[in-house]
MMTF fields as JSON, N, C-alpha, C and O atoms, coordinates in Angstrom:
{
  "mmtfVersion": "1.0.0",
  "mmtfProducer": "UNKNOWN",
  "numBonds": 455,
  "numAtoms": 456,
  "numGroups": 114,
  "numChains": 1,
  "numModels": 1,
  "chainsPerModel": [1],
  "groupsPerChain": [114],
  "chainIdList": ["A"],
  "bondAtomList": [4, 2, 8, 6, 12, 10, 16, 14, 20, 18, 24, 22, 28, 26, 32, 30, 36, 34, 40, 38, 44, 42, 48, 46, 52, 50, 56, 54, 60, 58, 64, 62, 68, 66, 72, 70, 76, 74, 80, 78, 84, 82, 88, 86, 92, 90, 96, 94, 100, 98, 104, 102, 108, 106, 112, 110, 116, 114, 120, 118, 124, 122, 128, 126, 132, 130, 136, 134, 140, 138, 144, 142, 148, 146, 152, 150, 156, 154, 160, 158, 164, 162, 168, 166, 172, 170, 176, 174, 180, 178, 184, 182, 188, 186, 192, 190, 196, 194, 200, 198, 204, 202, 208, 206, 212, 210, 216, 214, 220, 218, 224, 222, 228, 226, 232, 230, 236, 234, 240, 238, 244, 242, 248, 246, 252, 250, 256, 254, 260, 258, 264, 262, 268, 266, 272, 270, 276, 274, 280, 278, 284, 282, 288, 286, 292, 290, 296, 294, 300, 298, 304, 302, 308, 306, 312, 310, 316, 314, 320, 318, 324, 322, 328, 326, 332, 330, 336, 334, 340, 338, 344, 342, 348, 346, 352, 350, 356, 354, 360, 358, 364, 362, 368, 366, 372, 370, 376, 374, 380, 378, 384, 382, 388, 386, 392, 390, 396, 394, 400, 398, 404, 402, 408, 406, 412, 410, 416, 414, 420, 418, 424, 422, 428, 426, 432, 430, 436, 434, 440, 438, 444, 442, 448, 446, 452, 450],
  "bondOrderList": [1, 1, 1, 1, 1, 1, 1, 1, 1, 1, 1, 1, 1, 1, 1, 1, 1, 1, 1, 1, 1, 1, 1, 1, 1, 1, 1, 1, 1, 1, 1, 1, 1, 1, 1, 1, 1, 1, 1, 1, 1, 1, 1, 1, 1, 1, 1, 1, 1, 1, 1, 1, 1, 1, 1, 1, 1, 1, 1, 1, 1, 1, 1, 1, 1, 1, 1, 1, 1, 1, 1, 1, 1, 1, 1, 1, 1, 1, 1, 1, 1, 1, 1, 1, 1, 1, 1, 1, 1, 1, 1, 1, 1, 1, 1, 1, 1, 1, 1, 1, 1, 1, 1, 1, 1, 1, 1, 1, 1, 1, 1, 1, 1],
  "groupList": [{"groupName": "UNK", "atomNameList": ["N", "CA", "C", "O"], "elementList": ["N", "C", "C", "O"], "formalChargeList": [0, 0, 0, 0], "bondAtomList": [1, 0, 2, 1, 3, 2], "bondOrderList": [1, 1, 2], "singleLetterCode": "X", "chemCompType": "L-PEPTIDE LINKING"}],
  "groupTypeList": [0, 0, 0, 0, 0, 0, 0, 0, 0, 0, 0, 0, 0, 0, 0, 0, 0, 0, 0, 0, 0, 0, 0, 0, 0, 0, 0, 0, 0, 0, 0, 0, 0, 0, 0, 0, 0, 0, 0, 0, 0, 0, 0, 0, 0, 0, 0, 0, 0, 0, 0, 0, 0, 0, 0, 0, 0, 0, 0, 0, 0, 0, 0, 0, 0, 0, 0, 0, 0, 0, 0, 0, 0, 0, 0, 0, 0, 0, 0, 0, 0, 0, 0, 0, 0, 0, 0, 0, 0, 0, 0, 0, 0, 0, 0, 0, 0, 0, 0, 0, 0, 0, 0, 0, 0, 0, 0, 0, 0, 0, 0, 0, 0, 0],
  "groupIdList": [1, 2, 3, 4, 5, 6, 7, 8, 9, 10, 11, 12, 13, 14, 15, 16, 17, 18, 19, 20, 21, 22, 23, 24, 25, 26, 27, 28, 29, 30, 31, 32, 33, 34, 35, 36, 37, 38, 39, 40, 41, 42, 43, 44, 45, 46, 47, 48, 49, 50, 51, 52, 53, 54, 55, 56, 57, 58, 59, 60, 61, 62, 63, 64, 65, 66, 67, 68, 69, 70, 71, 72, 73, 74, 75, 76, 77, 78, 79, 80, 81, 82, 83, 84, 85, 86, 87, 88, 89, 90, 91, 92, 93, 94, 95, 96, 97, 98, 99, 100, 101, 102, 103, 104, 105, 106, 107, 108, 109, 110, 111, 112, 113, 114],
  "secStructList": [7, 7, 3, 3, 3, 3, 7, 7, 7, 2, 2, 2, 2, 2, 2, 2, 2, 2, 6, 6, 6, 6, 7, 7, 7, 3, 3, 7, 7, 6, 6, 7, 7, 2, 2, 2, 2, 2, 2, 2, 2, 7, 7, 1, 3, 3, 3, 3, 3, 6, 6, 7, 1, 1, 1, 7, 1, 2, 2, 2, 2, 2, 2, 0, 0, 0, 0, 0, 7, 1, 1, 7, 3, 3, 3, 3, 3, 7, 7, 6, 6, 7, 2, 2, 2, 2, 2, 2, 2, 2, 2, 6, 6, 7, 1, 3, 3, 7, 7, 2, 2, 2, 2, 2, 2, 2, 6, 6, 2, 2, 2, 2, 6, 7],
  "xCoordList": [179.784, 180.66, 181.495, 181.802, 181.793, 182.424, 183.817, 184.348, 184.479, 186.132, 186.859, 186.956, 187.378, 187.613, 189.403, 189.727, 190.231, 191.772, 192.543, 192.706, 192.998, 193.694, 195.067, 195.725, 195.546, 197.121, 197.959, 197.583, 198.678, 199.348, 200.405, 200.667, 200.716, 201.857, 201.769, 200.925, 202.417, 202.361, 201.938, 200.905, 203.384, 203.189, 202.207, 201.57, 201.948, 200.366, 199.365, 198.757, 199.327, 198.106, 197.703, 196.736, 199.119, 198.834, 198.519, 197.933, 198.995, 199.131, 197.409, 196.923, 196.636, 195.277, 195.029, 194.922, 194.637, 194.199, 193.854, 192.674, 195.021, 195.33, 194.676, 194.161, 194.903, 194.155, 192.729, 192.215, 192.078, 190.847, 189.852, 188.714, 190.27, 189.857, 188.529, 187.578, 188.652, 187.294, 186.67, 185.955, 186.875, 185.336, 186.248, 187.479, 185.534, 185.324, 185.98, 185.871, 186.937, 187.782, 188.11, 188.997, 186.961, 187.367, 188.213, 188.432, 189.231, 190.149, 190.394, 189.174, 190.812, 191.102, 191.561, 192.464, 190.736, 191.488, 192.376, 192.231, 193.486, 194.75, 193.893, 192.975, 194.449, 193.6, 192.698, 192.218, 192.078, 190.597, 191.297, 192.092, 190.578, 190.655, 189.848, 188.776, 190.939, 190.18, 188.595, 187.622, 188.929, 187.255, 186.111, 185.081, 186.06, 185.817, 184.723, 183.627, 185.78, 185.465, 184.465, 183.516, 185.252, 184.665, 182.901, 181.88, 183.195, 181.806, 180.617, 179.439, 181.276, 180.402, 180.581, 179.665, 181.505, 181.051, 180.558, 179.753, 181.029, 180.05, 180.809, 180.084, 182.353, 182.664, 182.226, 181.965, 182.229, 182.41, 183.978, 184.572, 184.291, 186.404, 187.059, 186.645, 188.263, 188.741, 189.588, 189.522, 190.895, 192.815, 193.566, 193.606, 193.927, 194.693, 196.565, 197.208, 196.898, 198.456, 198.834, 198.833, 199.093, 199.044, 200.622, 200.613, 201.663, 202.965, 202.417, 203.32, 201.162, 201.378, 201.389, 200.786, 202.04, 202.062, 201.115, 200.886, 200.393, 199.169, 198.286, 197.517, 197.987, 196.793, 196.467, 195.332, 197.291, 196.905, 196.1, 194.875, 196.819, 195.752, 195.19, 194.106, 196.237, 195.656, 194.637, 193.597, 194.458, 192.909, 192.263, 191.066, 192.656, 190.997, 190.565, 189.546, 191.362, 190.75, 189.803, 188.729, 190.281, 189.557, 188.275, 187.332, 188.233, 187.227, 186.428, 185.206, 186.987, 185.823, 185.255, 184.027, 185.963, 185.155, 184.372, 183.413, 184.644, 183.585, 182.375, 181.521, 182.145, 180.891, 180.525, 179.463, 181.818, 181.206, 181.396, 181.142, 181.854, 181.29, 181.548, 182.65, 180.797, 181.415, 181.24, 181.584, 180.692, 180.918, 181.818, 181.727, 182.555, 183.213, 184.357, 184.409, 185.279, 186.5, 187.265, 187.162, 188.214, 189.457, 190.742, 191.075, 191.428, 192.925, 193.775, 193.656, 194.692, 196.144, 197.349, 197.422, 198.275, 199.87, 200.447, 200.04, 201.724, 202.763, 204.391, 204.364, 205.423, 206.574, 206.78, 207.028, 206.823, 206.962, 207.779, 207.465, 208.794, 209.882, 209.049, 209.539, 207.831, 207.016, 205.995, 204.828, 206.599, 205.855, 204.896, 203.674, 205.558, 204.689, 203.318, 202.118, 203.744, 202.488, 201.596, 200.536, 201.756, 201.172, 200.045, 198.845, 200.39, 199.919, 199.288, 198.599, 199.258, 198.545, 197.559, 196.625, 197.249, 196.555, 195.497, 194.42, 195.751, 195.227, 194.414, 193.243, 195.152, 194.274, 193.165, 192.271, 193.466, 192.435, 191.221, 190.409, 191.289, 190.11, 190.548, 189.897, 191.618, 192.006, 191.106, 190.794, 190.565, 190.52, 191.498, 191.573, 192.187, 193.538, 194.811, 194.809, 195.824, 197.158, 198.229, 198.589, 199.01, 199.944, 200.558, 200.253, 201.951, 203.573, 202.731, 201.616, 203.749, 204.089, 203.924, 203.163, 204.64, 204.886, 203.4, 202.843, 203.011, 201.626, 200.807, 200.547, 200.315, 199.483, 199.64, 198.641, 200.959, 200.986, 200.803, 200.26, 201.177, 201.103, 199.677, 199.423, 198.862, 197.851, 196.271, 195.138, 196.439, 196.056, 195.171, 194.464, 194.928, 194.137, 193.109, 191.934, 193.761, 192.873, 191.794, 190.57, 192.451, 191.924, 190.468, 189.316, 190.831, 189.419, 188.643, 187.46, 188.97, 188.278, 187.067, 185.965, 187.388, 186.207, 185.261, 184.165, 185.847, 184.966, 184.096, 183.374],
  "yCoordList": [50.125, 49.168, 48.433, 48.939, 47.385, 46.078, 45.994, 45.655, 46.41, 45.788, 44.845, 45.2, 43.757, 42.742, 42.807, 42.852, 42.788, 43.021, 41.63, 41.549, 40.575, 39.816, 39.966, 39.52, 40.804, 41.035, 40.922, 41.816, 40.326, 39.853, 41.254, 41.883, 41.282, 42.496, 43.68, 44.519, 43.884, 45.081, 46.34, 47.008, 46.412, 47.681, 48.033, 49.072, 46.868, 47.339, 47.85, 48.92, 46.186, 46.951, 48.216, 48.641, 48.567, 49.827, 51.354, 52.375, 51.185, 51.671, 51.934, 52.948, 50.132, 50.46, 51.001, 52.116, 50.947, 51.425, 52.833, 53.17, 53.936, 55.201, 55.82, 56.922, 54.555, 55.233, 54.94, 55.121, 54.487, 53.673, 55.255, 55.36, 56.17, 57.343, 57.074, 57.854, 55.541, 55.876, 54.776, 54.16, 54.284, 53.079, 52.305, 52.315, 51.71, 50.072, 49.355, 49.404, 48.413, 47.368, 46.089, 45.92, 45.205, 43.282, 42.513, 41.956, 42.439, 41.53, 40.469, 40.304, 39.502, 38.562, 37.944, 38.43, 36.642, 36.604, 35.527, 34.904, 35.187, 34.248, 33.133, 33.037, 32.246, 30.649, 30.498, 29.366, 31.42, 31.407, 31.37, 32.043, 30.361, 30.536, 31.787, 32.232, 32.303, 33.053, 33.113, 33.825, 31.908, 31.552, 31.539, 32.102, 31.136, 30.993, 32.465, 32.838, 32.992, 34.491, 35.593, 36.308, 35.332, 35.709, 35.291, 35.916, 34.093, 33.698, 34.244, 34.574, 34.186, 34.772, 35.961, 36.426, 37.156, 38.523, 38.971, 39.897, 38.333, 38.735, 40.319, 41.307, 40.475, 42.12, 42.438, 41.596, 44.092, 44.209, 44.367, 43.861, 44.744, 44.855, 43.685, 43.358, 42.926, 42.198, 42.699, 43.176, 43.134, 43.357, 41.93, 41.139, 42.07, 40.558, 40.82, 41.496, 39.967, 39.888, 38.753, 37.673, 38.705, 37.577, 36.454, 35.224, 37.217, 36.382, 35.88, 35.44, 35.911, 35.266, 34.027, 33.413, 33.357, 31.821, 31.547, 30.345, 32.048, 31.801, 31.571, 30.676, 32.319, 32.328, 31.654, 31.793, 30.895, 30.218, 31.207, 31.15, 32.306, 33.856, 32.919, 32.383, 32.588, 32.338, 31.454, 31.858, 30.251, 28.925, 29.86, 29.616, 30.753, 31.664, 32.13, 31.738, 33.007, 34.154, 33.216, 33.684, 31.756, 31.154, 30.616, 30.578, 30.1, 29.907, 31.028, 30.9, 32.229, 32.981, 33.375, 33.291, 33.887, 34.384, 33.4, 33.693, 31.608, 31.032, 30.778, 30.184, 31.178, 30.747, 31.615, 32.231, 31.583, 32.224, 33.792, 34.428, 34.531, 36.158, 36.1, 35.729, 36.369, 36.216, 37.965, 38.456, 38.486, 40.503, 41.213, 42.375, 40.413, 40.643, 41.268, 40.856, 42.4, 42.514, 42.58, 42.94, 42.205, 41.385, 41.97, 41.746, 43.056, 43.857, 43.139, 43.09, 42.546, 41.906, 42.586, 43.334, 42.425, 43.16, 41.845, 40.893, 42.161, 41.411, 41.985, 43.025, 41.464, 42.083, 42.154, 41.022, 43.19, 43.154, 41.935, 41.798, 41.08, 40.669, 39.1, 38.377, 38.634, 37.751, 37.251, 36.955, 37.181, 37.754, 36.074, 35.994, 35.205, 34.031, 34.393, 34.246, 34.721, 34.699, 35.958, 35.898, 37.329, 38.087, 37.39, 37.639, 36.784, 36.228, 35.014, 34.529, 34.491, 33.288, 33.794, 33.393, 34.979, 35.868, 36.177, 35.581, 37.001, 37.157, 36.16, 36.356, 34.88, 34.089, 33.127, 32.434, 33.278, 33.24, 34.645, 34.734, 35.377, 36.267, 37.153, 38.053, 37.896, 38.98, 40.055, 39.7, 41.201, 42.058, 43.371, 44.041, 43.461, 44.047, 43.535, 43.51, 43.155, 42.983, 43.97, 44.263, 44.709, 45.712, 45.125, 44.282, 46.099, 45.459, 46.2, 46.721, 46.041, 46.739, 48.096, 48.641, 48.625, 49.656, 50.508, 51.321, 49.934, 50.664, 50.964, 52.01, 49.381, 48.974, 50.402, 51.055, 50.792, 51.442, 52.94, 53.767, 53.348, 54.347, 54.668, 55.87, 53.951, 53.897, 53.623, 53.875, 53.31, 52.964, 54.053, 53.443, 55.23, 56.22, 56.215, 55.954, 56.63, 56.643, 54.762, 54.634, 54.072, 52.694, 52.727, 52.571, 52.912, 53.235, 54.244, 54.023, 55.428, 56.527, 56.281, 56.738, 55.315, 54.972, 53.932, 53.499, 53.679, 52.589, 53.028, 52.304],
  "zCoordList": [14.406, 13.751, 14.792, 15.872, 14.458, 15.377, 15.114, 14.056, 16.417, 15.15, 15.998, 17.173, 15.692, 16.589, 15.829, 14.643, 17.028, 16.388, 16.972, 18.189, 16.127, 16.127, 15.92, 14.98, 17.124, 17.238, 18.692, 19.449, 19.103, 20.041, 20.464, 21.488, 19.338, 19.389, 20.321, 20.008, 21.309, 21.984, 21.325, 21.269, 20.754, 19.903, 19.318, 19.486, 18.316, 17.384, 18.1, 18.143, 18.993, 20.042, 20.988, 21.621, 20.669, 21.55, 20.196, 20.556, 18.862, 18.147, 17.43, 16.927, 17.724, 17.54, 18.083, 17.572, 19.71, 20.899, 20.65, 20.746, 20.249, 19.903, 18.633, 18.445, 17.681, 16.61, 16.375, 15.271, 17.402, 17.001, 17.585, 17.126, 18.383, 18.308, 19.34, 19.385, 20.358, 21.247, 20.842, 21.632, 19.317, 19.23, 19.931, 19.923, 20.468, 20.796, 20.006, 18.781, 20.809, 19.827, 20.805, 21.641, 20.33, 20.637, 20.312, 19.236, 22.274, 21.606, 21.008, 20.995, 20.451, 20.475, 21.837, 22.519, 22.217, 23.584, 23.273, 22.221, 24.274, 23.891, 24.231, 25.046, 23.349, 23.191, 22.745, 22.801, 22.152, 21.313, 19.516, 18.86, 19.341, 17.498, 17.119, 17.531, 15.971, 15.238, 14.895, 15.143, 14.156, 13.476, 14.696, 14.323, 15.779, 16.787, 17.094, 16.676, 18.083, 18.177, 17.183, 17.505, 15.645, 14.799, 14.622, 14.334, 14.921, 14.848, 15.953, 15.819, 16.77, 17.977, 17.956, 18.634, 17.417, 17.946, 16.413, 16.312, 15.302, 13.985, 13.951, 13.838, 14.059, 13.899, 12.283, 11.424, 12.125, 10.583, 10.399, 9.447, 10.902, 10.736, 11.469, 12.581, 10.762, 11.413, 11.334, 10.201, 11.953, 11.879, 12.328, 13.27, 11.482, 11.8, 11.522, 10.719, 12.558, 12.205, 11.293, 11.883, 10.271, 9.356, 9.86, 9.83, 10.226, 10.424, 12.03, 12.741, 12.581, 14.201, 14.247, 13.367, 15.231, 15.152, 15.788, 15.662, 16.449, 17.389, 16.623, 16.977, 15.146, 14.823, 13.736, 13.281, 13.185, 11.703, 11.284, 11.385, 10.72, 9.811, 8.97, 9.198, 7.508, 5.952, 6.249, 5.73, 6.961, 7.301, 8.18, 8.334, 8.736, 9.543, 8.346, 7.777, 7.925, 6.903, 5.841, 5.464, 5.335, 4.454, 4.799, 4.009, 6.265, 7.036, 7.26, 7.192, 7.545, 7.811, 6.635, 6.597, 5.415, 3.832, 3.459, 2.744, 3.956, 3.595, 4.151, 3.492, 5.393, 5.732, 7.108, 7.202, 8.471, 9.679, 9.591, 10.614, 8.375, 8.609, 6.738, 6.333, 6.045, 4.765, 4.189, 3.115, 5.168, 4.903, 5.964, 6.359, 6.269, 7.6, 6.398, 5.239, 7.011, 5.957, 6.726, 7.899, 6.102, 7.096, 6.127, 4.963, 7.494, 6.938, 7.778, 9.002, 7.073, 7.325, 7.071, 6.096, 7.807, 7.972, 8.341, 9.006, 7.569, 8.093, 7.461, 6.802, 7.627, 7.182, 5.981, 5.566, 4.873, 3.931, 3.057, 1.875, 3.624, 2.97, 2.679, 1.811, 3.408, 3.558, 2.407, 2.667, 0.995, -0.455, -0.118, -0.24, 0.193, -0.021, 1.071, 0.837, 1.862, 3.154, 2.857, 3.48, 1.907, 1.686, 0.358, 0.472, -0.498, -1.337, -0.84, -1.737, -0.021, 0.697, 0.894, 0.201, 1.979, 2.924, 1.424, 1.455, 0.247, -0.595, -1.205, -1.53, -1.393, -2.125, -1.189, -1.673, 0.217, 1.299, 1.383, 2.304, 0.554, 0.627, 1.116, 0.586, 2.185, 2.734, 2.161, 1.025, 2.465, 1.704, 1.349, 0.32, 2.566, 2.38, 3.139, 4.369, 2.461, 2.549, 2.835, 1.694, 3.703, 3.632, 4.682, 5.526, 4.286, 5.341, 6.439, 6.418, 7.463, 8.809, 8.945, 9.743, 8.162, 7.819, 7.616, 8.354, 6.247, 5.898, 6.95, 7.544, 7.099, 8.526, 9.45, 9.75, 9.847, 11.147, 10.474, 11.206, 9.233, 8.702, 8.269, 8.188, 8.024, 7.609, 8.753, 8.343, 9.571, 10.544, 11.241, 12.043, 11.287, 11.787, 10.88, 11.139, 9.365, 8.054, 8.158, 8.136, 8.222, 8.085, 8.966, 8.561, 9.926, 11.511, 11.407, 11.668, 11.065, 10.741, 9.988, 10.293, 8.688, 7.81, 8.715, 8.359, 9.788, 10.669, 11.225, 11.911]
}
């Protein structure tokens, strides 16, 4: 399985790193569009930071469910208090939405199934 992580964030990234338990995980590189990347590495997991300013998440995520990975599943985090941008992310196809919080709480369990 392919997991390509669209997160800038130190922390997270170091938080995947740890919980990813050894697989293999493609960064996002800085200056590359989402959709982009996606297209060329074809992951089955995407992690995405949905609040990054780098990444226009909600137009990747819609771009990618429509056409350049459309079995690709794509888990988004962002700050809970963010109800419009969690619901954006959703009605762009996300397949999962959770705060910060979850994300990091959840995050061993999330990869494990990977």
């Amino acid at each position: 399985m392919k997991i390509l992580a669209a997160i800038h964030d130190l922390m997270f990234s170091s938080k995947v790193t740890a919980s990813a338990g050894g697989k293999p995980i493609e960064w996002l590189k800085r200056g590359t569009r989402v959709t982009e990347q996606v297209a060329a590495s074809q992951p089955d997991v995407l992690l995405i930071d949905l609040a990054s300013p780098q990444l226009d998440a909600v137009n990747a995520i819609r771009e990618i469910k429509s056409g350049a990975c459309k079995s690709c599943t794509v888990i988004g985090y962002v700050d809970h208090t963010r109800a419009d941008l969690i619901e954006a992310a959703r009605a762009a196809g996300c397949d999962q939405v959770m705060s910060k919080g979850e994300f990091a709480r959840r995050l061993p369990e999330l990869l494990e199934g990977i």
